[in-house]
C-alpha positions as CSV (number, residue, x, y, z in Angstrom):
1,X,-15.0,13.7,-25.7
2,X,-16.0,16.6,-23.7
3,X,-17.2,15.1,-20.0
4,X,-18.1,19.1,-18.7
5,X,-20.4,19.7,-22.5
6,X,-22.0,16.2,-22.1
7,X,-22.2,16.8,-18.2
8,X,-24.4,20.1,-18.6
9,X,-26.5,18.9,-21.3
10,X,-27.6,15.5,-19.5
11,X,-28.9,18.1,-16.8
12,X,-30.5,20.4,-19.0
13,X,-32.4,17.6,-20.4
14,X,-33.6,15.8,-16.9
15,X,-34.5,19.2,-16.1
16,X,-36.7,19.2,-19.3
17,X,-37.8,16.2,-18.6
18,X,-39.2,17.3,-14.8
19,X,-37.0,14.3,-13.2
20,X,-34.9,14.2,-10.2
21,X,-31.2,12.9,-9.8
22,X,-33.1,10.9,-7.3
23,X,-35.2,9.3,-9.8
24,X,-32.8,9.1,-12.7
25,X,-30.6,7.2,-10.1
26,X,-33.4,5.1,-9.1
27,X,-35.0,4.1,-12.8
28,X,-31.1,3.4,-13.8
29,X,-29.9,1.5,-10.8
30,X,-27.4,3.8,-9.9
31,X,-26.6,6.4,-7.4
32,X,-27.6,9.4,-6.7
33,X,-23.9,10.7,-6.8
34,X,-23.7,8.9,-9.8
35,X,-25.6,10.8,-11.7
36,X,-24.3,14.2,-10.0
37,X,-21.1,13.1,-10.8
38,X,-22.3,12.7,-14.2
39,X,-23.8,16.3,-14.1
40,X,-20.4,18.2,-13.3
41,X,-18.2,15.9,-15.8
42,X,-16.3,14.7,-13.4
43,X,-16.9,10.7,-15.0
44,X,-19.1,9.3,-17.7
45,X,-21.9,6.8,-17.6
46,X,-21.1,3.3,-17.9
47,X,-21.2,2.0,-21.8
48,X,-24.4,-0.4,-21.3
49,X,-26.5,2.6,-19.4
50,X,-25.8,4.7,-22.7
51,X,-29.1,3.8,-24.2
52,X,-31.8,3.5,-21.2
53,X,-30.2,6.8,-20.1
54,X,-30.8,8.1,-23.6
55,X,-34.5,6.7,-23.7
56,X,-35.3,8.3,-20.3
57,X,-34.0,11.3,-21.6
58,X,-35.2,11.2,-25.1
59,X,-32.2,12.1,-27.2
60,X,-29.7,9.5,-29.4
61,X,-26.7,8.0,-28.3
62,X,-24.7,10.1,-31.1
63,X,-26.3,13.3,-29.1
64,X,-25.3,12.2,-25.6
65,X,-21.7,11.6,-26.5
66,X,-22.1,15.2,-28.6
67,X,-23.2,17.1,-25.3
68,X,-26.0,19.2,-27.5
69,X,-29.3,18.1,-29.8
70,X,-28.1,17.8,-33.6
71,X,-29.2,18.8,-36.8
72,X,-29.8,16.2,-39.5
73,X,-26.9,17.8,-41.4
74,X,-24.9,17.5,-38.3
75,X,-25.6,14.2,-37.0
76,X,-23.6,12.1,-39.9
77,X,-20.7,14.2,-38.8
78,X,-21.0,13.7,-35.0
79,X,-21.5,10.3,-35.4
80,X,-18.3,9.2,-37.0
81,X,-16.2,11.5,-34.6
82,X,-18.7,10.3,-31.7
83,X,-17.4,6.4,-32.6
84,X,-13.7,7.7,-32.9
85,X,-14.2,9.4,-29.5
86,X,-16.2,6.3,-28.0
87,X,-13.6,4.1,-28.7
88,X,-10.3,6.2,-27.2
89,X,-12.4,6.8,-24.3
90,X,-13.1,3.1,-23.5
91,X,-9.3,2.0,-24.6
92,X,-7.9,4.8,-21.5
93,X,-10.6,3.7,-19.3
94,X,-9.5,0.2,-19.8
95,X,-6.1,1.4,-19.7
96,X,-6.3,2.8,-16.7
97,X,-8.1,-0.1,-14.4
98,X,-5.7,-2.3,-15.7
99,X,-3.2,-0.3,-14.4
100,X,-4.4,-0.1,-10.9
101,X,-5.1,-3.9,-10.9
102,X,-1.3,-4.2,-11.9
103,X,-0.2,-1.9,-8.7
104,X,-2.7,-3.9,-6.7
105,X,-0.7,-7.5,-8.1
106,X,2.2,-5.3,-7.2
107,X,1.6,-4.6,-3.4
108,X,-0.3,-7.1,-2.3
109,X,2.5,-9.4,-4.1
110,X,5.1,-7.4,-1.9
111,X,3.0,-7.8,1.4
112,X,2.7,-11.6,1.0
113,X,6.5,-11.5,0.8
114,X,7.3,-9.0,3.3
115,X,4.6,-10.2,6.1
116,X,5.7,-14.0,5.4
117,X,9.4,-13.2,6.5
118,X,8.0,-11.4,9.3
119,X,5.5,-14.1,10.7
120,X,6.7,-17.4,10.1
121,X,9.7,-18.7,12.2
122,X,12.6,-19.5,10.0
123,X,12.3,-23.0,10.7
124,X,8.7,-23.3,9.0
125,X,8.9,-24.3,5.6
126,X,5.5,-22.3,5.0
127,X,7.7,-18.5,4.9
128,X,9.3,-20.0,2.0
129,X,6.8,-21.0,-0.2
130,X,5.0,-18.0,0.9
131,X,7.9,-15.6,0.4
132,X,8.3,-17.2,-3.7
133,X,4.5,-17.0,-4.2
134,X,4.4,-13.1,-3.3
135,X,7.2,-12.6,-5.4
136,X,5.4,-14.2,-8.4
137,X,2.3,-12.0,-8.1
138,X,4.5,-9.5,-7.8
139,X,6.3,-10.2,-11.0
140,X,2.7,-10.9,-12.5
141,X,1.6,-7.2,-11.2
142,X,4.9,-5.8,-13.0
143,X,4.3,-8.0,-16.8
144,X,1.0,-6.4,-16.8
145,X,2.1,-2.9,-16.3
146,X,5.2,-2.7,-19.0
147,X,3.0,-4.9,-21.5
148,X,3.3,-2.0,-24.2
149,X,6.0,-2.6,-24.7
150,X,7.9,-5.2,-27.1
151,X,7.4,-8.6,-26.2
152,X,11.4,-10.1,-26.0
153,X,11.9,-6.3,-24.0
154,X,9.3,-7.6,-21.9
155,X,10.3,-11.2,-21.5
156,X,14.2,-9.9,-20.7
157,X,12.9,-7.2,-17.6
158,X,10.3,-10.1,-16.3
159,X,13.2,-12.6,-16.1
160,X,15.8,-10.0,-14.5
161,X,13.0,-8.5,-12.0
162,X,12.2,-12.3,-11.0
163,X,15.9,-13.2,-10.4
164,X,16.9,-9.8,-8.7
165,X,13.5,-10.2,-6.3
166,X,14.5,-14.4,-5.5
167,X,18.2,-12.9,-4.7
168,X,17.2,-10.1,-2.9
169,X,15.3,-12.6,-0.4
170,X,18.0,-15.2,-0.5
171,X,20.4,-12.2,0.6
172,X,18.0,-11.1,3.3
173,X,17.9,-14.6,4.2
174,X,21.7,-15.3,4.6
175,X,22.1,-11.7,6.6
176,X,19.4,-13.7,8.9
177,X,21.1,-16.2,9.4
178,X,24.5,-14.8,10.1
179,X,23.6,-12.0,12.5
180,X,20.6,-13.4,14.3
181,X,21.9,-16.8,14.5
182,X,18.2,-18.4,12.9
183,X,18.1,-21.4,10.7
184,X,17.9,-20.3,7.0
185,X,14.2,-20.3,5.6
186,X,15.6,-21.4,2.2
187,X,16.9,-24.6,2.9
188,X,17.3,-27.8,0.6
189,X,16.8,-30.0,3.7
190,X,17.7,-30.3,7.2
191,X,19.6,-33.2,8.6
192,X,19.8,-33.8,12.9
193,X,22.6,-35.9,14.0
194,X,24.2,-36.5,17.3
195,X,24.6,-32.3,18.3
196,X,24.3,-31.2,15.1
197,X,21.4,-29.6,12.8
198,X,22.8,-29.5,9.5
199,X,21.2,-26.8,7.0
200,X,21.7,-26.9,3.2
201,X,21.1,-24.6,1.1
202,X,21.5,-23.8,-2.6
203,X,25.2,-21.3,-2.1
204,X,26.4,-22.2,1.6
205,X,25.9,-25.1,4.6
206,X,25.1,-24.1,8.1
207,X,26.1,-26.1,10.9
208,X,24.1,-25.5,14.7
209,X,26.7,-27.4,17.1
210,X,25.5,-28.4,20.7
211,X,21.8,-27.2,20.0
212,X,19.8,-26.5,22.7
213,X,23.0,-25.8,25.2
214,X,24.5,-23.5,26.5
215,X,27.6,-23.8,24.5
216,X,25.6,-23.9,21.1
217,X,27.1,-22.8,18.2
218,X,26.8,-21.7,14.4
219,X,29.0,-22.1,11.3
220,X,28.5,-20.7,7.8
221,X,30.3,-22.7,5.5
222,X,30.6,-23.1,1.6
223,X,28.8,-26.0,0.1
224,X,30.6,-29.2,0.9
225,X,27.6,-31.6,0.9
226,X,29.0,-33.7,4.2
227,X,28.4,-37.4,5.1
228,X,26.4,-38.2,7.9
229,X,29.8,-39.8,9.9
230,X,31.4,-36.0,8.8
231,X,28.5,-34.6,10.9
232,X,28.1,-36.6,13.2
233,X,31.9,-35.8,14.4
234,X,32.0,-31.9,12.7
235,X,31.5,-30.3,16.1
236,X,33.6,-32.3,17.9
């Protein structure tokens, strides 16, 4: 489908017809860049203005998409490479929204989990659950982007992208806690007790002795799931 050949003959024939861009715009309830970007080739009209376009005009559909007025002996021929032409163009422009609705999945999905780290103290439950839920549209952004390909190809990168992206967190997580001395944002639960806060999470237990003082404390231990009378004398 040549945009530029159908672009020049949509303006020779408004020009025919004595109408403006203006008016063209106005009658089709567009604008008036529309229409010049129309004129140039630089897009197409949308499918459902095909036919008042062409009416306004006064040429066919099969003539539009041709770029030039046909012959009777031509227009059988046109119109069956006009249908194979129709339909490519409308599977790429398809192609290509759905690709920028994928990237838009993609980063926005990213910024819910980067700007939840950021903003929520560690000791709100909400960064979590905001974190996981930006790294699902994320994942949703990605599915729709390789969904050319085979489906069990598909089904093994959307399982290893989801895993690598929850680890990725849980390891910025655990470099959180460790170096900057903040409670662990994926947690189990929490447990107080005497001058402990006790943190569990899924790989390792944090213990914060003396909290709140000015000989307070952490520890980064392996799991060892305690009991309360354990914590209750673990910092002493």
């Amino acid at each position: 489908m040549n945009q530029e050949k159908i672009g020049k003959f949509i303006a020779t024939c408004r020009k025919e017809k004595k109408i403006t861009q203006s008016e063209l715009a106005e009658k089709l309830g567009v604008t008036d860049r529309s229409v010049s970007n129309w004129e140039t080739g630089k897009n197409m009209p949308d499918l459902s203005l095909f036919k008042p376009l062409c009416l306004m005009l006064g040429i066919t559909i099969n003539e539009l998409l041709s770029g030039e007025r046909l012959s009777k002996e031509k227009y059988q021929e046109k119109f069956e490479e006009n249908i194979v032409n129709t339909i490519d163009y409308s599977t790429k422009t398809m192609n290509r929204y759905s690709g920028m609705i994928s990237l838009i999945f993609i980063v926005f999905g990213l910024f819910i989990s980067i700007s939840a780290i950021m903003i929520f103290p560690s000791e709100s439950s909400w960064g979590s659950i905001y974190s996981v839920f930006g790294i699902l549209v994320f994942v949703i952004g990605v599915a729709r982007l390789i969904h050319n390909i085979k489906w069990y190809k598909r089904l093994f990168l959307i399982v290893i992208i989801f895993i690598g992206s929850i680890g990725i967190l849980l390891l910025t997580d655990y470099i959180n806690v460790k170096n900057n001395k903040e409670a662990p944002m994926f947690r189990l639960f929490t447990t107080t007790t005497g001058n402990v806060i006790y943190y569990d999470t899924l790989f390792y237990d944090v213990y914060r002795c003396n909290f709140d003082k000015d000989n307070e404390y952490w520890v980064i231990e392996k799991n060892n799931n305690p009991t309360i009378e354990e914590l209750i004398n673990y910092c002493n």
